[in-house]
N, C-alpha and C positions, 0 to 999 in steps of 0.2 A: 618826479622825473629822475631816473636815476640817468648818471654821466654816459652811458653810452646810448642814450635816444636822445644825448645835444649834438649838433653839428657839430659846432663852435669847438666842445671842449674834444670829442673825436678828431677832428684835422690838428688840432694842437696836439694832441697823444700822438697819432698816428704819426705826424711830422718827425716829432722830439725821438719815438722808439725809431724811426729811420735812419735819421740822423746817427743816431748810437750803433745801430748796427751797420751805416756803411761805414761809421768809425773803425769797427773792432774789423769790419771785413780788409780795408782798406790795409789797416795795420796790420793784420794777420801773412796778407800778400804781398804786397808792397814796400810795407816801412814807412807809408806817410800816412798822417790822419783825413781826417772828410776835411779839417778846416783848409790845411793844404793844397788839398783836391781844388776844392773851391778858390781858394787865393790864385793857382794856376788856371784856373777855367779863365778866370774874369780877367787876367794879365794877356792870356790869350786872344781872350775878345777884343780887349779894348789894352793895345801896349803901350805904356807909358801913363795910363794911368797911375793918380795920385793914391799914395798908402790911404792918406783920408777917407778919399769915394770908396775904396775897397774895404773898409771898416765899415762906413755908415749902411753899403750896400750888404755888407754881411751880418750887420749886427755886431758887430764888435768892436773892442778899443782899438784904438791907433798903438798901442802897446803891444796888443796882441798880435795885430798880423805884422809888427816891426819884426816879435821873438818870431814869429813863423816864415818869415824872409828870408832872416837873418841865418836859421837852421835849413831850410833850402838853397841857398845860399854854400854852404857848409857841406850840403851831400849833393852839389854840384846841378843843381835842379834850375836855378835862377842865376844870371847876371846882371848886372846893374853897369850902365857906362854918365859921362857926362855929358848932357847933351848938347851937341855942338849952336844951338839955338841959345842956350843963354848956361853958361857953366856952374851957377850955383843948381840947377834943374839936375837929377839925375832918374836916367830910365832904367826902369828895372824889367824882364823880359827872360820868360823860360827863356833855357839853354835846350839843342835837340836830345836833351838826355831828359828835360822837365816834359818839352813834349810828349816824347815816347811813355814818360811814365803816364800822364795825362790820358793818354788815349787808352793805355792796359788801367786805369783806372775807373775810365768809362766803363768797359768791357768788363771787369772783377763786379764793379755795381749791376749794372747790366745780368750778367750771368745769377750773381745772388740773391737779387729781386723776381728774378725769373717764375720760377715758383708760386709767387704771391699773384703773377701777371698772367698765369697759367690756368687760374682759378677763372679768369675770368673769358666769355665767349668774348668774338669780334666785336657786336654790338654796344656791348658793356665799356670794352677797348677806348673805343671810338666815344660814344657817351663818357665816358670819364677824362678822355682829354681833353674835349672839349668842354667841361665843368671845370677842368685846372686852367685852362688856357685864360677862358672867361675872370675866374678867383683872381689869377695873374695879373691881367691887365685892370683890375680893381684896387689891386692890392698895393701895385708897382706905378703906381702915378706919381708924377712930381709931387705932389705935394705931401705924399705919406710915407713917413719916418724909416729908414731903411728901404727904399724903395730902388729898385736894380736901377733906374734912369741916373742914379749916382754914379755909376762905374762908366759913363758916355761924356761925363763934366771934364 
């Protein structure tokens, strides 16, 4: 069996070459990376969520989305206040310059994916989100390691 008649190893390529290219696309337009992207999606969904759940749910260190806070932060993307609920707590929360980028970053992904979504008829459309959707809700249960129900804690 060579790697492209495995599932398995296909959605892991596929994912990883995505990933890298909405990095460089993101970077190209923007000035922020995909991990960014993401650190703002999930602050959006769910504000004041802990740097932790946004690590474990992205896959990464608490190190890493601290240096990517910290540089959003910096290009005026994120603020962080004290929350009036108990003051060692601090909430971190795009600013409306995070959101606006957020949303032209949907859109930069969106537009440069296109392409690849173009190849495929309605049917296939629909049949394929409903295979990611299903993958999702397998994937993302409490009980499995980086699982998005993290960023709801």
């Amino acid at each position: 069996m060579t790697p492209t008649n495995n599932i398995g190893y296909l959605l892991q390529h596929v994912s990883s070459t995505l990933s890298r290219q909405s990095d460089q696309a993101l970077q190209d337009r923007l000035g922020i990376g995909f991990s960014q992207f993401k650190i703002l999606m999930a602050l959006q969904w769910n504000p004041g969520v802990q740097q932790k759940h946004i690590a474990d749910a992205l896959g990464q260190t608490e190190a890493s989305i601290s240096r990517q806070i910290k540089i959003m932060h910096e290009k005026g993307l994120l603020v962080t206040k004290v929350s009036s609920n108990n003051r060692r707590e601090h909430i971190t929360a795009p600013t409306k310059k995070g959101i606006l980028i957020t949303e032209e970053a949907m859109q930069v992904l969106n537009n440069y994916h296109q392409p690849m979504f173009d190849k495929l008829n309605d049917t296939q459309k629909q049949q394929l989100l409903e295979i990611l959707t299903n993958m999702h809700e397998h994937t993302c249960q409490p009980s499995k390691p980086g699982a998005c129900h993290a960023l709801n804690n």
